[in-house]
C-alpha positions in Angstrom: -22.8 -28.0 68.9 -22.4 -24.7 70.7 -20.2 -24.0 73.4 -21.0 -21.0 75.8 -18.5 -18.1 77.1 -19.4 -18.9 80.6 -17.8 -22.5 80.1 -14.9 -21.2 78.8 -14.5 -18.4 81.3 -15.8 -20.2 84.3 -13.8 -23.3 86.2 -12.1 -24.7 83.4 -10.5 -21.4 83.0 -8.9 -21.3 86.0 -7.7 -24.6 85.5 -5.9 -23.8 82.8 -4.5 -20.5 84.4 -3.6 -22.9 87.1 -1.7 -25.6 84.7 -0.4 -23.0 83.3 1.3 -21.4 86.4 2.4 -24.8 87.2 4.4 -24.9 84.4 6.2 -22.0 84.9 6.9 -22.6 88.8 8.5 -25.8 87.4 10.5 -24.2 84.5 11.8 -21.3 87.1 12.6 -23.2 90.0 14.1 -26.5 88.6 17.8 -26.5 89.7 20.0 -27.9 87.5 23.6 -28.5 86.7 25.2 -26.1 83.8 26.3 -28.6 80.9 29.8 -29.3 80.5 30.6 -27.9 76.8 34.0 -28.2 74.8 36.4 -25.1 75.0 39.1 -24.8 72.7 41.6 -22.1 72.8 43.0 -20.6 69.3 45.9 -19.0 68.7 46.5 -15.6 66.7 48.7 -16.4 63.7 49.9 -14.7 61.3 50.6 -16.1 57.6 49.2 -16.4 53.7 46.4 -18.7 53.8 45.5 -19.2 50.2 41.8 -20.7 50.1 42.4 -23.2 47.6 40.6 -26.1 49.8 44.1 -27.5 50.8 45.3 -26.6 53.7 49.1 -27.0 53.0 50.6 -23.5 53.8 52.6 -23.8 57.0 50.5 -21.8 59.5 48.1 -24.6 60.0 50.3 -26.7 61.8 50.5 -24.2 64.6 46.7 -24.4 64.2 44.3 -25.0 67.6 43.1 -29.0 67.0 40.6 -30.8 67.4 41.4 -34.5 66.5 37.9 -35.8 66.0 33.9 -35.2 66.0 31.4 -37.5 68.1 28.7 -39.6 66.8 25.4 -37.7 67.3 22.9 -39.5 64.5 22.1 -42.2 64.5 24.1 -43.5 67.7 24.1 -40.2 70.3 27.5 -39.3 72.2 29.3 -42.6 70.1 32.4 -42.8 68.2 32.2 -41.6 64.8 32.7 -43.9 62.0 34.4 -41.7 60.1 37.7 -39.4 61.0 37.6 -35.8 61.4 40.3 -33.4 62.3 39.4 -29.7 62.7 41.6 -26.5 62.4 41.0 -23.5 63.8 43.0 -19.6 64.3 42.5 -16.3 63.1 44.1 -12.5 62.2 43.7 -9.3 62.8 40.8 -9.6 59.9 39.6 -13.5 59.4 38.8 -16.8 61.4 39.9 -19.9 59.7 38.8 -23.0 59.4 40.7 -25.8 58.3 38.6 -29.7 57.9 39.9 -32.9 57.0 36.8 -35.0 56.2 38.1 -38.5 55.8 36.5 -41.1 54.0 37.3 -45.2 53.8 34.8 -44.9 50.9 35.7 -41.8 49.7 34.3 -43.0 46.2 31.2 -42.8 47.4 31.3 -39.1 49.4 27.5 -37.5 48.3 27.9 -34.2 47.0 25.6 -33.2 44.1 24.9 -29.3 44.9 27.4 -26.4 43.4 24.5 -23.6 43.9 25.0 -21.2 46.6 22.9 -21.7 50.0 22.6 -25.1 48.6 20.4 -27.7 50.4 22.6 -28.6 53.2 20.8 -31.6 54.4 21.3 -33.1 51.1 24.8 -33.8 51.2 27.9 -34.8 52.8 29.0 -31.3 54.6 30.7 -29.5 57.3 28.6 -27.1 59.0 30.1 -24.6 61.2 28.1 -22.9 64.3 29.5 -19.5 65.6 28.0 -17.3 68.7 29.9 -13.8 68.3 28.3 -12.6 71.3 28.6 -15.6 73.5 24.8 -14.6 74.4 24.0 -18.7 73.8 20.7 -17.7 71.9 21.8 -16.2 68.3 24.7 -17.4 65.8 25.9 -17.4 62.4 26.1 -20.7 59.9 28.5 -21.8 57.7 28.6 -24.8 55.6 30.3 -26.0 52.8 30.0 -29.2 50.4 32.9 -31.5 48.9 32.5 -29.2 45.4 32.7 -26.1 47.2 29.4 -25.4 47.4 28.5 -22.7 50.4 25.6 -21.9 52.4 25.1 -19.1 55.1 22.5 -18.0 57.8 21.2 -17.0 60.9 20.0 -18.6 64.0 17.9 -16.4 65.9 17.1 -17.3 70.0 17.9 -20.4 69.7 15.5 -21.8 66.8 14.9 -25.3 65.6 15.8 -24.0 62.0 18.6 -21.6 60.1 17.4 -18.4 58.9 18.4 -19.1 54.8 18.1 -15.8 53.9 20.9 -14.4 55.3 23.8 -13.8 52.8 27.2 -12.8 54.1 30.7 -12.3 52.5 32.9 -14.9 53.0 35.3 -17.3 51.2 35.3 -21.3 51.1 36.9 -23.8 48.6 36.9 -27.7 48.9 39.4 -30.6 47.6 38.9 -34.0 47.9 41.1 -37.7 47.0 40.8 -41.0 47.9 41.3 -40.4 51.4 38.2 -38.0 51.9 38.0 -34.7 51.5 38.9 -31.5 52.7 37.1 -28.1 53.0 39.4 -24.3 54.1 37.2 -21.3 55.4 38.1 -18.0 55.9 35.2 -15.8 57.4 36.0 -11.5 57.4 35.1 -9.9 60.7 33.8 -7.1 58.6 31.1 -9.9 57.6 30.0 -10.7 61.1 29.0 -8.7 64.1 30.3 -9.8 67.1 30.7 -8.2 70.8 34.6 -6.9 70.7 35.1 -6.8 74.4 34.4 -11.0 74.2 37.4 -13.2 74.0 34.9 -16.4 74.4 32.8 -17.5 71.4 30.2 -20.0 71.1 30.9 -22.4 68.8 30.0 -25.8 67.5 31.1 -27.5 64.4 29.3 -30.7 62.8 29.5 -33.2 59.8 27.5 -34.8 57.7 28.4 -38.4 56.3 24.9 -38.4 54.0 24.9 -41.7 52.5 25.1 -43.0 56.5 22.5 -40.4 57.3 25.4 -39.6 59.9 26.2 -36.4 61.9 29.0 -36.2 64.1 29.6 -33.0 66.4 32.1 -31.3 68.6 29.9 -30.0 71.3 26.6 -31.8 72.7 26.3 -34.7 70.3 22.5 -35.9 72.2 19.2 -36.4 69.9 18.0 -34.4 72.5 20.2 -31.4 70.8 19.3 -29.7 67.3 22.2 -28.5 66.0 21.1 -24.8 66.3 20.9 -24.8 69.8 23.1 -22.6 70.2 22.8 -22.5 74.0 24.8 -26.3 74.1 27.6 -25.1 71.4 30.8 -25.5 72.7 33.5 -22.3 72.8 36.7 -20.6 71.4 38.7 -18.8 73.5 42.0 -16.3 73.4 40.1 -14.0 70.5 41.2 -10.6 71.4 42.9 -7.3 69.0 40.0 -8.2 65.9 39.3 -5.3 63.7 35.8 -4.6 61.3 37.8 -1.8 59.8 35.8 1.1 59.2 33.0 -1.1 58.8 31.7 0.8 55.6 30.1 -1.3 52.9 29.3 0.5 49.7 27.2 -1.6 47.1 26.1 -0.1 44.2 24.6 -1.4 41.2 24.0 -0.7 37.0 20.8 -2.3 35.1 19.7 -2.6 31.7 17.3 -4.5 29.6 14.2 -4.3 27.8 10.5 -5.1 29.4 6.8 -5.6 28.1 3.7 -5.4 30.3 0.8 -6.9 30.4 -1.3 -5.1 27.9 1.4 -3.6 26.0 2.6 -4.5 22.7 6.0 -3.3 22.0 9.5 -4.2 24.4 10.8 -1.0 25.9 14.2 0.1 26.5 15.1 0.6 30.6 17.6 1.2 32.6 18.3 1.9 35.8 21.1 2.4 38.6 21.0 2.5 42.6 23.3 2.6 45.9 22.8 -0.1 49.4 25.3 1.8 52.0 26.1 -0.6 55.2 27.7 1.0 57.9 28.6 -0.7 61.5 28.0 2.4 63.8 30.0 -0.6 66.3 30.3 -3.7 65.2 26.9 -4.9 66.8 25.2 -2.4 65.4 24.6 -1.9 61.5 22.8 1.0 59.5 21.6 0.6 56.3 20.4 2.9 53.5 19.2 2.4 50.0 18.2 4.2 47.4 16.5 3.3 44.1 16.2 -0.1 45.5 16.2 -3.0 42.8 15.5 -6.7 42.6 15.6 -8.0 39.1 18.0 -11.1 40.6 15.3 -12.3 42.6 13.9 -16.0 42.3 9.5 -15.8 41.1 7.4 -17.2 44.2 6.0 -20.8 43.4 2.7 -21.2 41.6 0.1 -22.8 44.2 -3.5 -24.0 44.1 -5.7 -22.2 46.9 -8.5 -24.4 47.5 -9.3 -22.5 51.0 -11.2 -19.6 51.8 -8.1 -17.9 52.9 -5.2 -16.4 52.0 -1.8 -18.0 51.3 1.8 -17.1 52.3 4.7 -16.8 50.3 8.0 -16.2 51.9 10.1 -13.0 51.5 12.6 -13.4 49.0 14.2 -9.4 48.5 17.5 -9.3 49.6 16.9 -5.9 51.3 14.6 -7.2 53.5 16.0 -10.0 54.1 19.4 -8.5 55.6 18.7 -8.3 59.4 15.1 -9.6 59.2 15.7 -12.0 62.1 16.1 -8.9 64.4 12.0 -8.2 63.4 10.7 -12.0 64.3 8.3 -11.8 66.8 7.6 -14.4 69.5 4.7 -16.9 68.5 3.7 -15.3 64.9 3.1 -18.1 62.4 2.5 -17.5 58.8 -0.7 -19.9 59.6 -1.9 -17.6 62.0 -0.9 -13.7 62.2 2.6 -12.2 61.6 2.6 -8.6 63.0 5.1 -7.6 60.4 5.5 -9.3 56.9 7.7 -7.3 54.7 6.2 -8.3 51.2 3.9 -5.8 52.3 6.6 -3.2 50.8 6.9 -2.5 47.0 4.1 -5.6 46.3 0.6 -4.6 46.1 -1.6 -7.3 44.7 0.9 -8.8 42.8 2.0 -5.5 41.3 5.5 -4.4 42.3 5.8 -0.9 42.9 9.0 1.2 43.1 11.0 1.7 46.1 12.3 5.1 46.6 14.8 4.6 49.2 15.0 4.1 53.0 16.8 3.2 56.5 17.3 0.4 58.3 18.8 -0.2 61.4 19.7 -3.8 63.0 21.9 -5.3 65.4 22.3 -5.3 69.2 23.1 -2.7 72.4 24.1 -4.9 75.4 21.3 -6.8 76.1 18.7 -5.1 73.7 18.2 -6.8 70.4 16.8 -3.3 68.1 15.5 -3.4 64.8 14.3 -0.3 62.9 13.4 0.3 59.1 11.6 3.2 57.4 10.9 2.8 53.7 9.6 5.2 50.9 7.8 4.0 47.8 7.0 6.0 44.7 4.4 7.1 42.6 3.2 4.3 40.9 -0.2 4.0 38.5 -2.7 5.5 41.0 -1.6 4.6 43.8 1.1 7.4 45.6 4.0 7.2 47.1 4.0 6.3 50.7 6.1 5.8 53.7 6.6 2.7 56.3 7.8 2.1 59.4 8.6 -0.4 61.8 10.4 -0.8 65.2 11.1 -4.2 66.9 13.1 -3.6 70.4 13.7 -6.9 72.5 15.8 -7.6 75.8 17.5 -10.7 76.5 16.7 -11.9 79.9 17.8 -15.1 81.5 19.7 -16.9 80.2 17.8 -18.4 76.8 14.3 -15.6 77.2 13.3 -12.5 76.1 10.7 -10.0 76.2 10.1 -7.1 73.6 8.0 -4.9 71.6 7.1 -4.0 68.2 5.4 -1.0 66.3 4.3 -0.8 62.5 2.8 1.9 61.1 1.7 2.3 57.2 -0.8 1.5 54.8 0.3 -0.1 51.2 -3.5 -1.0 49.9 -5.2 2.3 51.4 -5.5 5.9 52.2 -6.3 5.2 55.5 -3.9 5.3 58.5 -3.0 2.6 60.2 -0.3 1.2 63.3 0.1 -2.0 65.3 1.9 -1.9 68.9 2.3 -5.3 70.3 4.2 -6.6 73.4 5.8 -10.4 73.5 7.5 -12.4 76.4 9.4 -16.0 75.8 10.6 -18.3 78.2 13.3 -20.5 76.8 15.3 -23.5 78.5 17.6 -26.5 77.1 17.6 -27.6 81.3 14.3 -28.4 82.0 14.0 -31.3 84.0 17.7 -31.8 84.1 18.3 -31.4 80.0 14.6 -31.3 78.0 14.1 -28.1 75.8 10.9 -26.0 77.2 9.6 -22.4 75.6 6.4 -20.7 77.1 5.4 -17.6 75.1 2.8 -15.0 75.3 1.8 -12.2 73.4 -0.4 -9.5 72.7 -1.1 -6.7 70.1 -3.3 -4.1 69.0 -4.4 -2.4 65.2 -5.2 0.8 65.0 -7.2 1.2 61.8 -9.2 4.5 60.3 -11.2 2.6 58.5 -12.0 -0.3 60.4 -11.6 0.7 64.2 -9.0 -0.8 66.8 -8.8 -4.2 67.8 -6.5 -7.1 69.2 -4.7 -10.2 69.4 -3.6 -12.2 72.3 -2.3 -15.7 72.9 0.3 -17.8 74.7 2.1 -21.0 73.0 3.9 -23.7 75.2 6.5 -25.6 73.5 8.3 -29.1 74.6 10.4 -30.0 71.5 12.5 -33.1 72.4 13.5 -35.9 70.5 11.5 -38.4 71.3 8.4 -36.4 73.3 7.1 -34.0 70.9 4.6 -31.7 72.5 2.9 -28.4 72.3 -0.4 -26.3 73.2 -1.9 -23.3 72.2 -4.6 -20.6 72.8 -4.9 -17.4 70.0 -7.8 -14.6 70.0 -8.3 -12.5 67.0 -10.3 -10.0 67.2 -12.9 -9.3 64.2 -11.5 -5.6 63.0 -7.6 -6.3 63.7 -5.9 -5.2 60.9 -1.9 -5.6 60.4 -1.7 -3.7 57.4 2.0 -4.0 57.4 1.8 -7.9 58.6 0.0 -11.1 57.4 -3.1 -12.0 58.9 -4.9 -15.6 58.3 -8.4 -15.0 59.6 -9.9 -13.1 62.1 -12.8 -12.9 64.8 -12.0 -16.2 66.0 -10.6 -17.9 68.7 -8.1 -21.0 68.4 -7.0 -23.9 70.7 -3.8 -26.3 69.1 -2.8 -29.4 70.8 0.2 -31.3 69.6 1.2 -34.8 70.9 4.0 -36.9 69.2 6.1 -39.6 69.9 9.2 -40.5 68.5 11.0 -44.2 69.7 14.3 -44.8 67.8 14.3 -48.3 67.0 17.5 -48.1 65.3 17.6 -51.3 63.8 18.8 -53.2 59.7 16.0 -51.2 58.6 14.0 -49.1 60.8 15.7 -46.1 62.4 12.6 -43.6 63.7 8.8 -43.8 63.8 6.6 -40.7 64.4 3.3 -41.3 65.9 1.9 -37.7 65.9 -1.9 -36.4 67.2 -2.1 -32.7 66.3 -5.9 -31.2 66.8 -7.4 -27.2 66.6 -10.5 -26.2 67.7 -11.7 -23.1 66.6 -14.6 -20.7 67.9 -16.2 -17.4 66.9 -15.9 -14.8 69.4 -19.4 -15.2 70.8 -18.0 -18.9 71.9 -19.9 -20.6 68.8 -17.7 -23.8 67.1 -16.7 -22.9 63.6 -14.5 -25.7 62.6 -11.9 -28.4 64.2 -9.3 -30.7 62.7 -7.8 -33.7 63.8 -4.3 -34.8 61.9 -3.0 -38.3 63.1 -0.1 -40.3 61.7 -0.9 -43.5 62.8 2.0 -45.0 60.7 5.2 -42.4 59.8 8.5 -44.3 59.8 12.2 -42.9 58.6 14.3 -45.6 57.3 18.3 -46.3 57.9 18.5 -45.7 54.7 17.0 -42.3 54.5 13.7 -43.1 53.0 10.0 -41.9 54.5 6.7 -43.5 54.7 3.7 -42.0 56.0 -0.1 -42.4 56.2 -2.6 -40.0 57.8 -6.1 -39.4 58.9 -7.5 -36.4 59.2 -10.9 -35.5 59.6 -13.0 -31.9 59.6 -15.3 -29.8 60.5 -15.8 -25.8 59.0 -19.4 -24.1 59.5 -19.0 -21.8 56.2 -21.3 -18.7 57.1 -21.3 -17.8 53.7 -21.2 -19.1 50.0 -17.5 -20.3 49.2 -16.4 -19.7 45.3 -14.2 -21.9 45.1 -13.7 -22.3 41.5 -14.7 -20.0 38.8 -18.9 -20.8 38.5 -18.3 -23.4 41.5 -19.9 -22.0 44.7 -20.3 -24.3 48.1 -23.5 -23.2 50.3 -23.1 -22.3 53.4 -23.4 -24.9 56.4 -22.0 -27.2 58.5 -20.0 -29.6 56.9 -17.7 -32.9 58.5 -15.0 -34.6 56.3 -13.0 -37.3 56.5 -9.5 -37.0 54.7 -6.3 -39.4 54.3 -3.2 -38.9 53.0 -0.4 -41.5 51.8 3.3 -40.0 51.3 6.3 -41.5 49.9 9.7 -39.9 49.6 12.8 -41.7 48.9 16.2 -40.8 50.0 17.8 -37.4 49.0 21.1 -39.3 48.8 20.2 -40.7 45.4 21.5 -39.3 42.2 17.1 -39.9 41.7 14.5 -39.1 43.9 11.0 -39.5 43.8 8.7 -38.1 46.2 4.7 -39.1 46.3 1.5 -37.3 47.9 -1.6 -38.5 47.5 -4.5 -36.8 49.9 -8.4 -37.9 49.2 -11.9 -38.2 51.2 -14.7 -35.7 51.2 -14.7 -32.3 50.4 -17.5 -30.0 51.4 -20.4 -31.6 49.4 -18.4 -33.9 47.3 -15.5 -35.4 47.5 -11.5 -34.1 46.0 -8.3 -35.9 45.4 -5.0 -34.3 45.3 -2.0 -36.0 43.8 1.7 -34.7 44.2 4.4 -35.8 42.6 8.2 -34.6 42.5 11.1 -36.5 40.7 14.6 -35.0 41.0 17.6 -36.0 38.7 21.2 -35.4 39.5 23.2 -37.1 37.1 26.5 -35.2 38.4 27.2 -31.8 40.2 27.0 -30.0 37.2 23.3 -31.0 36.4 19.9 -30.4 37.9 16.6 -31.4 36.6 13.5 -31.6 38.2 9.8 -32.3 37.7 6.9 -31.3 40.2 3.4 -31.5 39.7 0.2 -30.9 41.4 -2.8 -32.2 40.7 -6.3 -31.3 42.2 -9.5 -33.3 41.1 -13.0 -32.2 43.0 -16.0 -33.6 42.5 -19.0 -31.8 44.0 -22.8 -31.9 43.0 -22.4 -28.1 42.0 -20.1 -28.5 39.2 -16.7 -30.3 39.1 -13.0 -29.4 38.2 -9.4 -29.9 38.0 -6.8 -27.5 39.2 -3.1 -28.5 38.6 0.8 -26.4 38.7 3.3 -28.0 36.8 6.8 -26.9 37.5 10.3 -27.6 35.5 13.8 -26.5 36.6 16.8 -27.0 35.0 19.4 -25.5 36.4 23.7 -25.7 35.0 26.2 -25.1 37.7 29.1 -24.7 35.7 31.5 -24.0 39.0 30.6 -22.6 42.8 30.1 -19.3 41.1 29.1 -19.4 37.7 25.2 -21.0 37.6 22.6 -20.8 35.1 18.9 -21.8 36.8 15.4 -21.9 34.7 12.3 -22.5 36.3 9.2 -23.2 34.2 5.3 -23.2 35.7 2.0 -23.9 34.9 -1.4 -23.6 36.2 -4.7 -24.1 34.5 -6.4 -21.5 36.5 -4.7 -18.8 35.0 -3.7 -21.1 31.6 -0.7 -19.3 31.8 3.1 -20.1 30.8 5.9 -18.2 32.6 9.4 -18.6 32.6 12.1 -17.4 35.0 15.3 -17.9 33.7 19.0 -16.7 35.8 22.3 -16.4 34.7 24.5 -15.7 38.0 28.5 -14.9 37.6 29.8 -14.4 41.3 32.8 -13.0 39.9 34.4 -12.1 43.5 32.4 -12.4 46.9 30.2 -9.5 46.8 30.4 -8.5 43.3 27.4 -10.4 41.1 26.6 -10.3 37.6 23.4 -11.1 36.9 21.4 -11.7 33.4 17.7 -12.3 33.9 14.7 -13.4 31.3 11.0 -13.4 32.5 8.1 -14.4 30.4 4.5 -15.3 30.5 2.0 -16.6 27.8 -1.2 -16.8 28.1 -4.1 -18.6 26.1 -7.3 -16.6 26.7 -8.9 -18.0 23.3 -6.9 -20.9 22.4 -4.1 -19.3 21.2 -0.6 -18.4 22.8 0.2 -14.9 23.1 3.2 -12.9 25.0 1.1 -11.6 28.2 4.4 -9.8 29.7 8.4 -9.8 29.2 11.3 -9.1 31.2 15.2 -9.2 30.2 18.1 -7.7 31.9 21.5 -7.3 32.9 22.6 -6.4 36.1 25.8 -6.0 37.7 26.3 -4.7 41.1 29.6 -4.7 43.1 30.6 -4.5 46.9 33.1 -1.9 48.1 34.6 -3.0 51.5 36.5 0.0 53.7 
């Protein structure tokens, strides 16, 4: 089937143009009534709060109160079943936050995690929403767990989901009896940038009763309402007189160890030392400079099986990078489509780290100008130089959820050639369409500028209606054939993409049944001369979330890719080119993450190219107590084609010891038959005062090239860094 350029250009162009502007007349002329959000004014006290989890000194009886949260899952804007009081004031330095959980079961409270930025949805928690800036689009989180456990992150313009990688000083400690439990929270100003002319804050605050699969709110307790919406979080008032101190961090660090590479023989001494400087030019605004930057602590990616023609993504895991990275986001990039800037790029070249010299960075926000700057040296390393990066990402809040900005990369980490990529982005965000659904309309474009393979673009627009129970979204991406992000992530090029995503989502809320998802999702995808290259269809006839927790799921989903070349896609196993249809289904299983065991089950099989493939999953988890984690996941891909056939699995063990909050000791075991390689990842992590880390690491790989086990690489060390605070 081919599809001319003229269809696509002609009348059913303009239709689209014409939808298209009938959705934003609608989403900028609707008139609607602002919501009416909690406000809570908190008093300036002074007094010794020790963070001990019980809230007994004196000063929190002069505490702001709130006496309890509303029902928001399962039964929306209902009383909770549970009791909840909530304490709020602050210093010249901290906020605190005082929270009596309590519990008419309390022998039964959930609460298996003691790592830090722990799974939060896992257990019974208080999670804590605050909006510095009163902008109603970006916020920090805070949770903590009945053991103590913490977790911290971002939420950046008003996203469905919490930026994880965000670590932040602050202090937390949790008790708990046989009336429920209690959590105390004391959060530095010098951790947090905030707007110091503001004496409003947004702010929401929420529970989670797990084994109910409950969550009860203070502000805007509606399934219409993720809790990151930080444009329905309620406020704080009366915050004046705050300081950030000279808002100077100074975190240095000491390594030493010993280390074997591949193709060496013999362990070798190293050692090694460096400096991360954090200074709040105001206290919206952040600089940051290292030098002889270092990440030994850092978790190994995941072992996956690529049975595409494309590349896969791994997420970035350096804490460097991670440290502002929401500033850098850029409206509609999806790691399964283009990302203008991915910062793996840095210091990782084909799997290879190489050394980081030292650089700049520069995050925060100026008024209404969200800026983002970094510029990072590398060293010499093997044959490849040293070389320089950098990136700019300015944005302007407009309205009172949108944005509109612009980013710039320029570098080269895999070549000699120069290369830059200037892009411009607009979104349209509202939480008041018609009267109170969530609407985003984004568009983009951006442009490569490449020596060595000329300049091209990309362009597209995404339109986003993410509601409870209406799920939908559309949209149109064109890549040209020569654009080259060699600073970002780029999926495939010289194509052109249509998604469409319908879902709906009843709440039946009945003994057994709480939510089914009935989801159509399609693509269609076309060369740039208007030719169809492939489509896919993904339906969940049958998806169902149980009261208890569980999930239940089958789908169909059938194919089509034109491969215009031969596809290796197993050592010796090449696929001819042509046009090829598929059917595919997929069965899942997960049980309930409230259970001390949990089993979770993928099974996805149907034709594959010229044969047929089966791919099973399978994860069990075991929690005996807080102290203990063990867990099994395995992968297992079995293809049958008339050109040869193969199996491809990952098998991955962790075992991890949390010995207290702050003392943990993780392992994390993998294997692929690809490679036929062993590695091992092991952590000891000692947080012996926020900020200050001890680390001792262990990496190894064995390999068995001719059926015999050998050390391929080694990796120990000892690392110990500490945070100065003026």
């Amino acid at each position: 089937m081919k599809i001319s350029m003229s269809q696509l250009t002609g009348t059913p162009r303009k239709r689209v143009a014409a939808l298209v502007g009938i959705v934003l007349f609608f989403a900028f002329s609707i008139s609607v009534l602002a919501g009416q959000w909690p406000e809570l004014r908190i008093p300036r006290l002074e007094g010794n709060v020790r963070i001990d989890g019980k809230l007994n000194e004196p000063v929190w009886k002069k505490a702001a109160f709130i006496p309890n949260l509303t029902q928001q899952e399962p039964l929306e804007n209902s009383p909770a079943t549970e009791k909840t009081e909530v304490y709020i004031f602050y210093d010249s330095n901290f906020l605190y936050i005082g929270v009596k959980c309590f519990d008419s079961e309390a022998d039964k409270i959930t609460a298996f995690n003691m790592s830090r930025d722990f799974m939060i949805r896992d257990d019974d928690v208080v999670e804590i929403l605050i909006d510095p800036f009163n902008d109603r689009r970006n916020a920090y989180v805070f949770a903590v767990n009945p053991n103590g456990a913490k977790f911290d992150g971002l939420v950046v313009n008003n996203s469905e989901r919490t930026y994880r990688a965000w670590d932040g000083i602050w202090y937390a400690a949790a008790t708990r009896d046989s009336n429920g439990w209690y959590a105390e929270i004391a959060i530095p100003f010098k951790t947090i940038t905030f707007n110091p002319r503001a004496t409003k804050w947004g702010f929401n605050i929420m529970r989670r009763i797990k084994r109910k699969i409950e969550q009860d709110r203070w502000a805007s307790p509606y399934h219409q309402v993720y809790f990151t919406k930080v444009a329905e979080a309620g406020y704080i008032t009366g915050i004046y007189g705050i300081k950030q101190g000279r808002g100077l961090d100074v975190r240095p660090y000491g390594l030493l160890g010993e280390e074997r590479k591949e193709n060496e023989t013999e362990d070798k001494f190293v050692y090694n030392g460096g400096l991360d400087v954090f200074y709040n030019i105001t206290p919206a605004l952040k600089a940051s400079l290292t030098y002889n930057t270092d990440f030994a602590e850092t978790e190994v990616d995941a072992r996956r099986i690529n049975l595409t023609r494309f590349p896969l993504f791994y997420p970035e895991k350096r804490r460097f990078f991670l440290e502002g990275s929401d500033i850098f986001s850029f409206s509609g990039a999806n790691p399964r489509s283009f990302i203008p800037f991915y910062s793996r790029r840095i210091g990782l070249v084909a799997g290879e780290q190489i050394p980081i010299l030292g650089g700049g960075k520069l995050t925060g926000r100026a008024g209404p100008y969200n800026i983002g700057i970094l510029d990072i040296a590398t060293r010499d390393y093997n044959d490849l130089p040293g070389k320089n990066f950098f990136v700019a990402r300015i944005s302007r809040n407009i309205w009172d959820e949108s944005l509109i900005g612009l980013i710039y990369t320029y570098g080269n980490p895999s070549g000699d050639a120069k290369n830059s990529v200037f892009g411009v982005d607009f979104k349209y965000g509202t939480s008041k369409f018609l009267k109170d659904k969530n609407l985003y309309i984004v568009g983009y474009y951006l442009r490569s500028f490449s020596e060595d393979a000329g300049n091209d673009s990309i362009y597209g627009f995404f339109v986003d209606y993410p509601n409870d129970t209406v799920d939908n979204y559309i949209s149109f991406t064109s890549i040209g054939e020569n654009f080259n992000p060699a600073l970002g992530f780029i999926y495939r090029t010289g194509i052109r993409t249509i998604h469409v995503g319908l879902s709906y989502n009843p709440r039946i809320n009945k003994k057994f049944i709480r939510q089914f998802f009935f989801e159509l999702r399609g693509s269609y995808t076309m060369d740039l001369r208007g030719n169809m290259i492939g489509w896919r269809l993904f339906t969940a006839p049958f998806n169902v979330r149980t009261q208890s927790g569980e999930h239940i799921e089958f789908n169909y989903m059938p194919y089509y890719d034109y491969l215009d070349y031969p596809f290796e896609v197993y050592e010796g196993i090449v696929i001819p080119p042509g046009k090829y249809t598929m059917d595919y289904f997929r069965v899942e299983l997960n049980t309930s993450k409230k259970r001390p065991i949990v089993f979770d089950l993928s099974a996805r099989f149907g034709e594959y190219y010229t044969g047929h493939s089966l791919t099973l999953e399978t994860g069990l988890r075991i929690r005996p107590n807080k102290h203990i984690l063990l867990e099994f996941i395995r992968e297992g891909n079995y293809v049958r084609l008339p050109q040869g056939n193969f199996n491809a699995q990952v098998l991955q063990i962790k075992f991890d010891i949390y010995f207290t909050p702050k003392i943990m000791f993780q392992n994390y075991v993998q294997y692929d038959d690809i490679s036929h390689t062993w590695g091992i990842n092991s952590r000891f992590r000692w947080i012996i005062r926020e900020g200050n880390d001890l680390f001792i690491v262990f990496n190894q790989g064995w390999g068995n090239p001719l059926d015999r086990w050998s050390v391929l690489y080694r990796k120990a060390q000892i690392k110990l860094q500490y945070t100065l605070r003026f």
